[in-house]
C-alpha positions as CSV (number, residue, x, y, z in Angstrom):
1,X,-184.1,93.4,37.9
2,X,-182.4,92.9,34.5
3,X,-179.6,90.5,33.6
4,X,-176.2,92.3,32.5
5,X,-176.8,89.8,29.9
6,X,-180.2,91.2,29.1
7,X,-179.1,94.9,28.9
8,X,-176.1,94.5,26.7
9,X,-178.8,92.6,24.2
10,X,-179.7,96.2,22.7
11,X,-177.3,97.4,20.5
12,X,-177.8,100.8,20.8
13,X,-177.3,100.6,24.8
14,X,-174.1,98.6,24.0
15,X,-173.4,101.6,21.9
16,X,-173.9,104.0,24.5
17,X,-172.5,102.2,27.6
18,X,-169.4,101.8,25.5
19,X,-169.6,105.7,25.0
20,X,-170.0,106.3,28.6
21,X,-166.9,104.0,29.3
22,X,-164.4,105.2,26.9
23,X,-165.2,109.0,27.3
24,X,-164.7,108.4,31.3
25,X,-161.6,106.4,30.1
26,X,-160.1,109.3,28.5
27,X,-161.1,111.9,31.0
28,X,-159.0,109.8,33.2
29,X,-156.3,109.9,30.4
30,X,-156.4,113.5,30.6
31,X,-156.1,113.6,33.9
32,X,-153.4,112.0,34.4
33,X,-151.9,114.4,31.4
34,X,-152.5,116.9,33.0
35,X,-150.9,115.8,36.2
36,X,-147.7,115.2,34.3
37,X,-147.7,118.7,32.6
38,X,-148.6,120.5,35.7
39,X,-146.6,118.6,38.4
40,X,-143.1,118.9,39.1
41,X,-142.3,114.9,40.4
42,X,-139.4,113.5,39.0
43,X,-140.9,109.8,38.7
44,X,-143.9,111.0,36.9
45,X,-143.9,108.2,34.5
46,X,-145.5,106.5,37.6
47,X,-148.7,108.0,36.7
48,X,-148.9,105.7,34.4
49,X,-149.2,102.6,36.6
50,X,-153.0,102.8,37.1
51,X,-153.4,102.0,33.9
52,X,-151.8,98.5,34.3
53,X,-154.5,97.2,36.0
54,X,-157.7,99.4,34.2
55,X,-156.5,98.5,30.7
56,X,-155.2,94.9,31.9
57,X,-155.4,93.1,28.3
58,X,-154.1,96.5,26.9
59,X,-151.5,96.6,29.3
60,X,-149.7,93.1,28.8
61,X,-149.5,94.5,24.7
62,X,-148.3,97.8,26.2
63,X,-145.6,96.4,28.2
64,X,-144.5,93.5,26.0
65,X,-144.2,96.4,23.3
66,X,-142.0,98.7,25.5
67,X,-140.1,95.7,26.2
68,X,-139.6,95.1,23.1
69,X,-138.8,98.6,21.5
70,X,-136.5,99.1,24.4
71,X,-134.2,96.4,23.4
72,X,-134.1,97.4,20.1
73,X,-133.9,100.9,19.6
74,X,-132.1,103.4,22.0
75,X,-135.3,105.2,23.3
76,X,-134.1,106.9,26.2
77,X,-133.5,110.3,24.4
78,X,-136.4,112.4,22.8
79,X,-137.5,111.6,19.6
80,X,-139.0,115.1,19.4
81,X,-136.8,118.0,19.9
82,X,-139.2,120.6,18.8
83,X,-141.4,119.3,21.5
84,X,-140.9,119.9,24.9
85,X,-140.2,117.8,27.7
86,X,-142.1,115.4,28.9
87,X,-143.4,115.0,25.7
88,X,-141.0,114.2,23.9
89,X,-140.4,111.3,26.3
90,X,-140.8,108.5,23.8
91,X,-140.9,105.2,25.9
92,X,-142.3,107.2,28.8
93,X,-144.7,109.6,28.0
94,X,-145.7,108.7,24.3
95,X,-146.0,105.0,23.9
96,X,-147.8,104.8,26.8
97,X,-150.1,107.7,25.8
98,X,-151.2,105.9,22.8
99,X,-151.7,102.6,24.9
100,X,-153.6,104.0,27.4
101,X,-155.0,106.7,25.3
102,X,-156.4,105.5,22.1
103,X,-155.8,101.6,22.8
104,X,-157.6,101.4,26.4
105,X,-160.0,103.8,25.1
106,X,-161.3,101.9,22.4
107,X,-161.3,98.2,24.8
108,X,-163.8,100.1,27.0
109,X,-165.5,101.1,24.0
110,X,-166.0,97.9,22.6
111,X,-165.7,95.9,26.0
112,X,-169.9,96.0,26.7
113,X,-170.0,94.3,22.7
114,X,-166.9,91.7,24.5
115,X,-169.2,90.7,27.6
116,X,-172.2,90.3,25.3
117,X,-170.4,88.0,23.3
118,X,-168.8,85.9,26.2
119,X,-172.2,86.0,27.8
120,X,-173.8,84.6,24.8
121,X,-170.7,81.6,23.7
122,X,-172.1,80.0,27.1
């Protein structure tokens, strides 16, 4: 049986397991897009909180970020009035839309090229 270490020496499988990771990263992204759209919860921006612990390097930018913006500008209102709600939601829906969506989804995309290169620095 191969070594993880051994299959992530190909650069075309890293290629393609990272492929296979961010494309189920996003369906999940979707998903949970969906959910928000389609539900009628009131704490819907809990959804959100499974992708604390999938994205977990991600997520520590993520929150520092909201953190951050939060003290600084007044984000509670939408940004977007055109847009309707909960997408205009910028420090609920939005920022973490782009964290989880196009941030996480390009760690799991380069996360097989990450382990190789841990694997190989020991």
């Amino acid at each position: 049986m191969p070594t993880i270490g051994e299959i992530l020496e190909s650069k075309e499988r890293r290629i393609r397991i990272g492929l296979v990771l961010g494309g189920l990263h996003l369906l999940l992204v979707a998903y949970v897009v969906f959910l928000i759209f389609s539900g009628r919860e009131t704490d819907w921006p809990m959804y959100w909180n499974i992708f604390i612990f999938l994205d977990f390097p991600i997520s520590l930018l993520w929150i520092l970020t909201t953190y951050v913006l939060n003290l600084m500008l007044d984000t509670g209102g939408s940004i977007v009035p055109i847009v309707p709600y909960p997408a205009n939601d910028f420090s609920n829906f939005l920022l973490p839309l782009f964290f989880c969506g196009v941030i996480g989804t390009l760690w799991y995309f380069f996360l097989p090229n990450v382990l190789r290169n841990l694997l190989k620095w020991k």
